[in-house]
C-alpha positions as CSV (number, residue, x, y, z in Angstrom):
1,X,17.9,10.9,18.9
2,X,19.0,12.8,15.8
3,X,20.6,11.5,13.1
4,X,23.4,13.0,11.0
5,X,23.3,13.5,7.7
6,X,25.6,10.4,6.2
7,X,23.1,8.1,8.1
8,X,20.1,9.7,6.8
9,X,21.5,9.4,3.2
10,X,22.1,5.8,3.6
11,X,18.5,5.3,5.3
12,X,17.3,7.3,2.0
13,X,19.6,5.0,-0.7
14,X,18.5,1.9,1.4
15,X,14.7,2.6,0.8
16,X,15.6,3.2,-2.5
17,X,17.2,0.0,-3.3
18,X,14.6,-2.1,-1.6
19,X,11.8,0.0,-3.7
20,X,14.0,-1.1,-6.6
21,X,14.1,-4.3,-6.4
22,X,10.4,-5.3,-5.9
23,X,8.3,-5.2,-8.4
24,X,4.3,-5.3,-7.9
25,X,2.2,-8.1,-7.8
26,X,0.8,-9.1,-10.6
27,X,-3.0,-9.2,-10.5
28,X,-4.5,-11.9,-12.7
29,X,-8.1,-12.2,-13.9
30,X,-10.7,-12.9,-11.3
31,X,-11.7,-16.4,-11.4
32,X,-15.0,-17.1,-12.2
33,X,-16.4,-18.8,-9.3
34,X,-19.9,-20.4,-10.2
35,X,-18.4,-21.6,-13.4
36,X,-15.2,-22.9,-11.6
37,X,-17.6,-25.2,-9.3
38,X,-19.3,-26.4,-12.0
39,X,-16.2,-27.7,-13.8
40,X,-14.8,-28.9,-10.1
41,X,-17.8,-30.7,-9.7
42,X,-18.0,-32.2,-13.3
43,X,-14.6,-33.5,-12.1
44,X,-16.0,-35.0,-8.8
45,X,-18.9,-36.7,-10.5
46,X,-16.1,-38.6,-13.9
47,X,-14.6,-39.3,-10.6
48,X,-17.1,-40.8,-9.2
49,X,-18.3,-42.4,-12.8
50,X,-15.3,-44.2,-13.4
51,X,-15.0,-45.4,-9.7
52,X,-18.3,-47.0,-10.1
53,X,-16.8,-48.5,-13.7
54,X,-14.1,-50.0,-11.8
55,X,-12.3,-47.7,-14.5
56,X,-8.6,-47.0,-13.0
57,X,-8.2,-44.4,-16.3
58,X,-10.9,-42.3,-15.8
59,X,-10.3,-42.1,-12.2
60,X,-6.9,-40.8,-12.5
61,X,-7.3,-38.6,-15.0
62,X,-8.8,-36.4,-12.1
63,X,-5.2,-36.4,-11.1
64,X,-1.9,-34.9,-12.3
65,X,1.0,-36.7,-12.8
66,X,2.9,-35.8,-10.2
67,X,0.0,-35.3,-7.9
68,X,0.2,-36.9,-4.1
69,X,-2.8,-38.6,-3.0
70,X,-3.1,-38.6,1.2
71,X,-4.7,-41.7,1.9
72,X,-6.7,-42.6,4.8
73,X,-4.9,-45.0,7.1
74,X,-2.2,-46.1,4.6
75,X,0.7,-43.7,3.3
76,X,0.6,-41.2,1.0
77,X,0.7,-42.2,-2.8
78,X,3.3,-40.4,-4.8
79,X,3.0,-39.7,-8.2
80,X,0.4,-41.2,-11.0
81,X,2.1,-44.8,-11.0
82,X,1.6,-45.0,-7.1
83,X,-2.1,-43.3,-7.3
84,X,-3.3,-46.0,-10.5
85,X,-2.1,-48.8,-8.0
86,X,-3.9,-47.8,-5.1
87,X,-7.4,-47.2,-7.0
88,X,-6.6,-50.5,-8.6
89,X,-6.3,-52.3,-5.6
90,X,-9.2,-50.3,-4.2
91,X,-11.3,-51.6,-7.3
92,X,-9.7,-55.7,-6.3
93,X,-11.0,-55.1,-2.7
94,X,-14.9,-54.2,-3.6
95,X,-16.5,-56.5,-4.8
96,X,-19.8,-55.7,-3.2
97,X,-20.4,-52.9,-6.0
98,X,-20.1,-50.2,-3.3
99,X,-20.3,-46.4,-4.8
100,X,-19.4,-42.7,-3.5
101,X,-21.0,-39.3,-4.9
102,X,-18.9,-36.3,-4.1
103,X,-20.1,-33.0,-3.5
104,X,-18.7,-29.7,-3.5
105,X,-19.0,-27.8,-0.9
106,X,-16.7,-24.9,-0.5
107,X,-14.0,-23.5,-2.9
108,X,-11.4,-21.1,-3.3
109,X,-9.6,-20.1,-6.0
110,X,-7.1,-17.2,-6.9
111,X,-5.1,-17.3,-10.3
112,X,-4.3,-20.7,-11.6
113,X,-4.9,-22.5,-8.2
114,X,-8.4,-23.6,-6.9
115,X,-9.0,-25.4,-3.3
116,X,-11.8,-27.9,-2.9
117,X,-13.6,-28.6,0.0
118,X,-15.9,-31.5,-0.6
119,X,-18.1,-34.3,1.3
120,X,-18.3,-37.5,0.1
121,X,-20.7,-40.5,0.7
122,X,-20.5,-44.4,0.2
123,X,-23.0,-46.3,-0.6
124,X,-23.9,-50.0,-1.1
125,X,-25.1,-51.5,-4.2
126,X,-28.8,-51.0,-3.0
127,X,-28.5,-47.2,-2.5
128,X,-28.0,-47.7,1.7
129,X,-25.7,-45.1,2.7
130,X,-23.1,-46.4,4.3
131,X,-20.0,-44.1,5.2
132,X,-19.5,-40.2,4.8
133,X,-16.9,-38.0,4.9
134,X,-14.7,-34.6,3.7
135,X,-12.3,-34.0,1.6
136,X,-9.5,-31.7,0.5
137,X,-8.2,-31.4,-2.9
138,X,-5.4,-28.7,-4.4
139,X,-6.0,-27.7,-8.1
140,X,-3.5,-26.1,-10.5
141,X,-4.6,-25.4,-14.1
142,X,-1.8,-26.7,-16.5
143,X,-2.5,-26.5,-20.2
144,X,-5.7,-24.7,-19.4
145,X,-7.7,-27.7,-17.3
146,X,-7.9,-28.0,-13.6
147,X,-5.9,-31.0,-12.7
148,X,-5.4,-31.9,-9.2
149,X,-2.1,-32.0,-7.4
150,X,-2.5,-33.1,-3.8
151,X,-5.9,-34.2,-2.1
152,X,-6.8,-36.1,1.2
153,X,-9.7,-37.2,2.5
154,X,-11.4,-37.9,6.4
155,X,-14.1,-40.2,7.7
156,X,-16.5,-39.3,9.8
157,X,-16.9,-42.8,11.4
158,X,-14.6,-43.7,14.1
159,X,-11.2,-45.7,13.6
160,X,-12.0,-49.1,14.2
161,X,-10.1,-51.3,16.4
């Protein structure tokens, strides 16, 4: 098929005006990936810290505040209001002293945003392991520290009945 010349022109000023109107992508500085799992796991572990405190503070400071917590079996908690009364309630409802360790185990990272993918593993007040899973957390750096923004986590027991 052959094309005139007034539709070749507008073909031409089309390309043109699309070309114009993008810009480039900005490329930011590569993240620094060993020291960004460091600092995500120095997160994981005042996580951890203040869980084991029974400290509601510490543990939502991993959190920012309009972050949304995907809980297992209950609904999501919206917001940092929502997320201090579920790990308060969490806190009411041990009183066996039970503790987790969370553990970094894959992450991805590309400007301002890092993704965690993490195990985690209860234990009793003895040391006896008692329930393991994964977890998921989304990280944007705001005011220059990695605050997390969404997160959910799995079991790897069965639902019970």
């Amino acid at each position: 098929m052959r094309l005139n010349v007034r539709s070749t022109a507008l073909i031409g000023l089309a390309a043109l005006f699309l070309t114009a109107c993008t810009s480039p992508k900005e490329e930011s500085a590569p993240v620094d990936m060993d020291k960004l799992k460091v600092e995500i796991q120095a997160m994981e572990d005042a996580f951890a810290a203040g869980e084991k405190a029974k400290d509601v503070d510490a543990v939502a400071a991993y959190y920012a505040d309009d972050a949304t917590s995907f809980n297992r079996n209950e609904p999501p908690s919206v917001g940092m209001a929502a997320i201090k009364e579920k790990i308060a309630k969490g806190f009411a409802k041990d009183t066996a002293g039970n503790y987790n360790v969370y553990k970094v185990v894959d992450l991805f990272a590309e400007g301002n945003t890092a993704t965690e993918i993490g195990s985690w593993t209860q234990f009793d007040s003895a040391g006896t392991q008692m329930e393991n899973g994964y977890y998921m957390s989304y990280f944007q750096k705001r005011d220059g520290k990695y605050l997390c923004v969404r997160d959910m986590s799995v079991t790897e027991s069965p639902a019970k009945k």
